[in-house]
ZAMARGU-4260 file (C-alpha; in steps of 0.2 Angstrom, whole numbers, plus 5000, padded with zeros to 4 digits):
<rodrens>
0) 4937/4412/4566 | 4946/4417/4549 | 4933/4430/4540 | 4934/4431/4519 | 4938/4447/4513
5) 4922/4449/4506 | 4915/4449/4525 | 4922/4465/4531 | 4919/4477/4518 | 4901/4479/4516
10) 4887/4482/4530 | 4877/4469/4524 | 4893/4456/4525 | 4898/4461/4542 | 4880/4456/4548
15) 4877/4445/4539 | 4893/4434/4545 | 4899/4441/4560 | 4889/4456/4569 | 4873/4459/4576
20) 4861/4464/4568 | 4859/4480/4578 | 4875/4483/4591 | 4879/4498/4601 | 4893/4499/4612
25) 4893/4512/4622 | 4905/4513/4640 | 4893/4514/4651 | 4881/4501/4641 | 4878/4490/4627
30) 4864/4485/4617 | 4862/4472/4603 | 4846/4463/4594 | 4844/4448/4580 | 4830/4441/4571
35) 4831/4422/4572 | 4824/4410/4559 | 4822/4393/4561 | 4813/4388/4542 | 4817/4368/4539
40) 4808/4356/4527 | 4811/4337/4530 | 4801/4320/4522 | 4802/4304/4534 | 4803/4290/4522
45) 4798/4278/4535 | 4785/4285/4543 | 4772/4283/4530 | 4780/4296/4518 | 4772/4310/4529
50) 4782/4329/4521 | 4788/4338/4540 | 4791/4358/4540 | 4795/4370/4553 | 4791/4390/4552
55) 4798/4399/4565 | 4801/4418/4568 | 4811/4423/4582 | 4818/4439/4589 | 4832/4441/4604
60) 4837/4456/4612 | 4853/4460/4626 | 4857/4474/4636 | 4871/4477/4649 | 4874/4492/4662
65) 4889/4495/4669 | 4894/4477/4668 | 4880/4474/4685 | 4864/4475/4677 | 4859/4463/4661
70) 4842/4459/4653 | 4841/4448/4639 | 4823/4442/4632 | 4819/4432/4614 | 4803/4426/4610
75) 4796/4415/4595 | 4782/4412/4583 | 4781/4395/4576 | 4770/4382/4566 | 4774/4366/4559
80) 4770/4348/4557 | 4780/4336/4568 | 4785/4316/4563 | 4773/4305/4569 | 4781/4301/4583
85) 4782/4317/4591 | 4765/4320/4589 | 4759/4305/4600 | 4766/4314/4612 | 4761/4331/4609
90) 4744/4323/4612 | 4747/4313/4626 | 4758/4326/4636 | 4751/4339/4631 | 4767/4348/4629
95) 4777/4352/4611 | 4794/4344/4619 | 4804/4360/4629 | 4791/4374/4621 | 4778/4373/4631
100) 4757/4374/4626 | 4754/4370/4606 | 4737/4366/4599 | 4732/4360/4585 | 4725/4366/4568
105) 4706/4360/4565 | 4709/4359/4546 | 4724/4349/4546 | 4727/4339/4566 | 4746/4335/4559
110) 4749/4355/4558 | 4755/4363/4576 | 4754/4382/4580 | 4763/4386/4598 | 4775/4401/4604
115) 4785/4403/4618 | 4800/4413/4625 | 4810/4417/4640 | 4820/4432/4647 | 4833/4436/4661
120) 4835/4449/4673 | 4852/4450/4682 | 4861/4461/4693 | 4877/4457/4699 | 4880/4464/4718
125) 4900/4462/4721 | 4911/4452/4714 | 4905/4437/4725 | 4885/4438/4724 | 4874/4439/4708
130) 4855/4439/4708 | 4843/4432/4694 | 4827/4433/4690 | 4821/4423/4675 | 4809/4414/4665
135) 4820/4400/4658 | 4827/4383/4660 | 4842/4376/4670 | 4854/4361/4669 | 4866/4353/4682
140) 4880/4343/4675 | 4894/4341/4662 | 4886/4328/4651 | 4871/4326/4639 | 4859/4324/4648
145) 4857/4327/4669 | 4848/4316/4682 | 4848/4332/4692 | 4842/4346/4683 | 4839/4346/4664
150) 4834/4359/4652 | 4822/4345/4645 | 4804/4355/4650 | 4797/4370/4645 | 4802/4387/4654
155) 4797/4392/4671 | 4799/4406/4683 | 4815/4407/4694 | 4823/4418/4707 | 4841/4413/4710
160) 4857/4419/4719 | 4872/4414/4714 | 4887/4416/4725 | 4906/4413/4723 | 4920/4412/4737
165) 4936/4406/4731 | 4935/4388/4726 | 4918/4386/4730 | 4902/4391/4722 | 4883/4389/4727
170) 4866/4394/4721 | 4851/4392/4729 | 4834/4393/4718 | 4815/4396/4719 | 4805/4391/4704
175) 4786/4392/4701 | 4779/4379/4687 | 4765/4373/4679 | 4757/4356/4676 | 4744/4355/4662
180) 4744/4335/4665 | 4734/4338/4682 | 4722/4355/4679 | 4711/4364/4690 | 4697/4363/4679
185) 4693/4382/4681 | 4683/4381/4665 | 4687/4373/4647 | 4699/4386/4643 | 4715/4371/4647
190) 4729/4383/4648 | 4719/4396/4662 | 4715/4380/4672 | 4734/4373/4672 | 4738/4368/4690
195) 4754/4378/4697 | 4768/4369/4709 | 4783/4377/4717 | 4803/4369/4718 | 4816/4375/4728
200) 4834/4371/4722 | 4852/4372/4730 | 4869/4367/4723 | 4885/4368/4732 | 4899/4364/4718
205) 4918/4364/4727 | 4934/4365/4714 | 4945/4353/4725 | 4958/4358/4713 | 4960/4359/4695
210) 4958/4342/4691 | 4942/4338/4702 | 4928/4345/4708 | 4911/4339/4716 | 4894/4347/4720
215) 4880/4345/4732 | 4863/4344/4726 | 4845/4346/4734 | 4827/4349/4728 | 4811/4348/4735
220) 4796/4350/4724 | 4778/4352/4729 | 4758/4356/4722 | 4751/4370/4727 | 4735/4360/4727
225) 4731/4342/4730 | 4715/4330/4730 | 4710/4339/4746 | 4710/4357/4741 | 4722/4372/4741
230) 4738/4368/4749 | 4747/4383/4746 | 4769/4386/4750 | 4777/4379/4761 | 4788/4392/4771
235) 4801/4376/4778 | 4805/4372/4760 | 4814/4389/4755 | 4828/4387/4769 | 4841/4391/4756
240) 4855/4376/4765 | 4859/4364/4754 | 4856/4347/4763 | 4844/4353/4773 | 4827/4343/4777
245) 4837/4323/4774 | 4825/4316/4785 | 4813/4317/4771 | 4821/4303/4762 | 4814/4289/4770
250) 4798/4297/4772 | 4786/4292/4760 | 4770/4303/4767 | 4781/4320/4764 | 4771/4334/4755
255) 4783/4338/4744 | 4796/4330/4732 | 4813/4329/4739 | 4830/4324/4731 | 4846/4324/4736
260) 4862/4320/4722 | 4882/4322/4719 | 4888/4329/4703 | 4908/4322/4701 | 4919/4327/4687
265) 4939/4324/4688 | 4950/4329/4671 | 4959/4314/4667 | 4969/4318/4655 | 4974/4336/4644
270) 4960/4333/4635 | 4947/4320/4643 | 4935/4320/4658 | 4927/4307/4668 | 4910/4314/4675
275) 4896/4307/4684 | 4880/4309/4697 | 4870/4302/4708 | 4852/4303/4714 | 4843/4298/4728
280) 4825/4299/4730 | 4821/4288/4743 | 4830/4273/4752 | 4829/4262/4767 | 4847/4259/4771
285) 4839/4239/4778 | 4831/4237/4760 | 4845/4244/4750 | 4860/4232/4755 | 4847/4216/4756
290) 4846/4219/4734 | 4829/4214/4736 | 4821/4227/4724 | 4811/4237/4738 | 4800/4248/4730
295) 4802/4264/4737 | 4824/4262/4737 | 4823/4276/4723 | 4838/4282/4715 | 4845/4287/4698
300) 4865/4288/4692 | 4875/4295/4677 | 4892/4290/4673 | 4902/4296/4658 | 4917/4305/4648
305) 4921/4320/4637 | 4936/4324/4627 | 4943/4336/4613 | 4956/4334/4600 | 4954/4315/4599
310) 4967/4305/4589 | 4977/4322/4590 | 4964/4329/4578 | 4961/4347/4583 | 4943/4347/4587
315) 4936/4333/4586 | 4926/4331/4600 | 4919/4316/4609 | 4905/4311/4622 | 4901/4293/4630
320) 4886/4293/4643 | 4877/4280/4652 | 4861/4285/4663 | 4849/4274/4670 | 4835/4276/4685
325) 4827/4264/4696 | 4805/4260/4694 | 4797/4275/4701 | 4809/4288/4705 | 4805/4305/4703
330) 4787/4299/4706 | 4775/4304/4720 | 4760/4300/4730 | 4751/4316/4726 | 4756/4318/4706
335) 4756/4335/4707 | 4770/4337/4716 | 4782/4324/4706 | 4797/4330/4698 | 4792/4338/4683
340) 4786/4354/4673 | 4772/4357/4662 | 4770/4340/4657 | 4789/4333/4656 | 4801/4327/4668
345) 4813/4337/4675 | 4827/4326/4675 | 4829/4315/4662 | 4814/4315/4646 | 4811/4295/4647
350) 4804/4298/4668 | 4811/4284/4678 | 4814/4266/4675 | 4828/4264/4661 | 4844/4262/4656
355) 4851/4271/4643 | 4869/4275/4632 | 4873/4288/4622 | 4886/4294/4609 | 4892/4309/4601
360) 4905/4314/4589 | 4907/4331/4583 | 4920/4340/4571 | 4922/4358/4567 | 4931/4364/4552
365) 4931/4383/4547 | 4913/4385/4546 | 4907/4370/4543 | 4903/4357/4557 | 4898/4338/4559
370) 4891/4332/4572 | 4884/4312/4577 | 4875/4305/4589 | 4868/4288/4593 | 4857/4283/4608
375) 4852/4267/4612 | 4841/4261/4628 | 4829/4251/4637 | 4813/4255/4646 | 4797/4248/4654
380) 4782/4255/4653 | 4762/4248/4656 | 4753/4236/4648 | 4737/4247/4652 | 4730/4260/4663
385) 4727/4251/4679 | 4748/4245/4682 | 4762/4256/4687 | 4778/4249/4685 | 4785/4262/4689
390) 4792/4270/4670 | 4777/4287/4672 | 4780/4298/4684 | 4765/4306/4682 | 4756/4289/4691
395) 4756/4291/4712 | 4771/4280/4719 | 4755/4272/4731 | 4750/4263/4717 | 4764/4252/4714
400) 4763/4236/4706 | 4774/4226/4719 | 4782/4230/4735 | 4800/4219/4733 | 4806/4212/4716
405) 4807/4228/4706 | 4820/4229/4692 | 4824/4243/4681 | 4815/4241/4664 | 4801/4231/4672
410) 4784/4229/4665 | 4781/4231/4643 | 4801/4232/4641 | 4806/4244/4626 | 4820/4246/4617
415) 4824/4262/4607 | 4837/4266/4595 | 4841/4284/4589 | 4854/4290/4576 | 4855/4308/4571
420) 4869/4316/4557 | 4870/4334/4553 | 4880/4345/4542 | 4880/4364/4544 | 4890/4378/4538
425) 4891/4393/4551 | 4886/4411/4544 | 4886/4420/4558 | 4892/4418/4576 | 4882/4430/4587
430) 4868/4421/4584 | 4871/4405/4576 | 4865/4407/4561 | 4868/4392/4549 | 4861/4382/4536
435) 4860/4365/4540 | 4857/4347/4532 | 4851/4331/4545 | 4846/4316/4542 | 4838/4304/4560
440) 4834/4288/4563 | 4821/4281/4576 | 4817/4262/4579 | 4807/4258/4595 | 4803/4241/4598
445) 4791/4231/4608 | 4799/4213/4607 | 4785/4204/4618 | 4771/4211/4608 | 4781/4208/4589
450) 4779/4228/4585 | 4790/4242/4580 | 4789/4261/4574 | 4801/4268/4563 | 4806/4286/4556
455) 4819/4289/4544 | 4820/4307/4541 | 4829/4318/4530 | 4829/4339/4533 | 4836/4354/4527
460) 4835/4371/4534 | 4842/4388/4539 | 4842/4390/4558 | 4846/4399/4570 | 4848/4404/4590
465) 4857/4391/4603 | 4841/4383/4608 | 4843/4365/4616 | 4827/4355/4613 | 4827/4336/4616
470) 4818/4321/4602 | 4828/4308/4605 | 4814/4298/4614
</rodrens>
């Protein structure tokens, strides 16, 4: 990126736009640490003219040893006041979206107050082995969204080893996570009584050759504790094989959550490439091919594409995604141990039972950057408490609310419409740091019951950090 003059003469200009704040770079180490502000104001005009704000104060620090050893840890203080929308589902999830516990001011319930943060210890053994601990997220896929593995929840803890051979790469992973929706009730202090669960993930991902590649996915999930007391690990689950316990797919009295998928991507053309994944829950191979929607023939797909450069405009960069997931995927007998963490779903934010199509346009320039996206979709969800049709994951899969003649978007259909524009001009790189103008659009419908909700927003802020947090729902 072309610097001004004025950036490179000055201390201040060289970190303000392009260092750093602190950087040492040593031979044997290097060390480097930011402050990171996220500070917006925003007004939705359709929302009941309700004035949003976010207040965040953030720090990150990295450090690397003899190119083996890294550690990198940020954490963040924040408070703000959501659209209305997102704070129906603070309150039912109990969850702000990706960041983990918030609760909420007693003199004004619109105002949140939450923190969260992660780090990452690595090591790097050889050139073929590397070992991770970390409290983070994770995400498998070359789209925007994954029906694998998502960076959609908050952060949990994870030991991985990641190996490379060649043309083929794998890592297997151990999580621990917590589920606030399902507590142990320890006392009245919520976040002490969080129940915890334990995951176990494998990817196998081979470069076929420099056009196509596919990977191997497995998971298995589990509660450390169910209706009937302390169940504690269960030492079968951390064989690190990939593909190793399939026999668990078509049994639906299994402890533990188990998933198998397949990650494609081919490169087209120069500049596009066709991606897509598969997962399967659950099947019964008689079920399955008789197309009688059987309940427990579970599966989710993603098919899409992703170019640069499009029209020949250096980059201009494009996505097109569609994702959908049968009624009650990801589900489980014992809701504890469905696929999720600390309130959300681990694979795609809207749970199971949908289809969905998303959009996105972006265009750098310099410094300045435009971005678009558009997501449209349909979902079912219940009419009441007492029917599962399959859309909340958090509900036992026992408790369906028919055996054959399930569909996808089954039950209360939905239909959701979201449109998000932002401008931003870059200041500094490291970090990305930027000042930044959006404006989003939200329609969700309910057709059979006459009602919509709408939010037209309009923000402007100075931000910071590569954070991904998801609100298109």
């Amino acid at each position: 990126m072309q610097l001004e003059a004025r950036e490179q003469y000055s201390w201040g200009s060289r970190k303000l736009y392009n260092e750093h704040l602190i950087d040492i770079k040593e031979k044997e180490y290097t060390f480097y640490a930011d402050f990171l502000p996220d500070f917006q104001l925003g007004r939705d005009f359709a929302g009941g003219g309700r004035t949003t704000w976010l207040n965040t104060r953030g720090a990150q620090a990295g450090v690397t040893i003899e190119n083996r050893f890294s550690l990198y840890v940020n954490f963040f203080e924040n408070q703000g006041v959501f659209p209305g929308y997102l704070d129906d589902y603070i309150f039912t999830h109990t969850v702000t979206p990706g960041q983990g516990y918030g609760k909420t001011f007693y003199d004004d319930p619109k105002k949140k107050d939450w923190m969260y943060g992660s780090a990452a210890l690595s090591y790097t053994v050889d050139e073929y082995l590397n070992v991770t601990l970390a409290y983070d997220k994770n995400f498998i896929g070359d789209g925007y969204r994954s029906v694998l593995l998502s960076d959609v929840s908050s952060n949990y803890t994870a030991l991985k080893f990641t190996g490379k051979l060649g043309n083929v790469q794998y890592f297997s992973m151990w999580t621990y996570m917590l589920d606030p929706m399902h507590p142990r009730s320890l006392d009245s202090v919520a976040r002490a009584g969080d129940n915890w669960k334990w995951g176990t993930f494998q990817y196998l991902d081979w470069n076929v050759n420099n056009r196509f590649s596919v990977g191997f996915f497995q998971s298995v999930v589990w509660g450390s504790r169910n209706a009937a007391g302390r169940r504690g690990s269960d030492f079968n689950y951390y064989n690190p094989i990939v593909v190793m316990r399939p026999v668990e797919l078509t049994n639906t009295s299994s402890p533990g959550k188990m998933h198998l998928g397949l990650n494609t991507k081919y490169k087209a053309l120069r500049n596009l490439t066709v991606y897509g994944q598969f997962l399967l829950g659950e099947f019964n191979a008689k079920e399955i091919f008789a197309g009688n929607g059987y309940v427990n023939n579970k599966w989710a797909a993603q098919l899409g594409f992703r170019g640069f450069d499009a029209f020949g405009i250096k980059d201009l960069n494009f996505l097109a995604e569609y994702n959908t997931a049968r009624p009650y995927t990801y589900a489980h007998f014992d809701p504890v141990s469905n696929y999720s963490n600390y309130g959300q779903p681990l694979a795609h934010p809207w749970g199971a039972n949908f289809r969905e199509m998303v959009g996105i346009l972006n265009y750098s320039y310099r410094r300045f950057d435009f971005s678009f996206q558009g997501t449209w979709g349909q979902f079912g969800t219940d009419p009441d408490s007492l029917a599962n049709f399959g859309g909340d994951i958090f509900q036992s899969h026992d408790t369906p609310q028919r055996v054959y003649g399930n569909y996808i978007g089954q039950g209360v259909g939905n239909n959701l419409l979201y449109a998000d524009g932002k401008i931003s001009y870059l200041l500094n790189p490291k970090y990305n740091l930027r000042i930044e103008a959006g404006a989003t659009y939200r329609r969700h419908g309910i057709p059979e019951k006459g009602s919509h909700h709408q939010t037209g927003m309009l923000t402007l802020g100075l931000r910071s950090s590569f954070r991904n947090f998801y609100y298109d729902f």
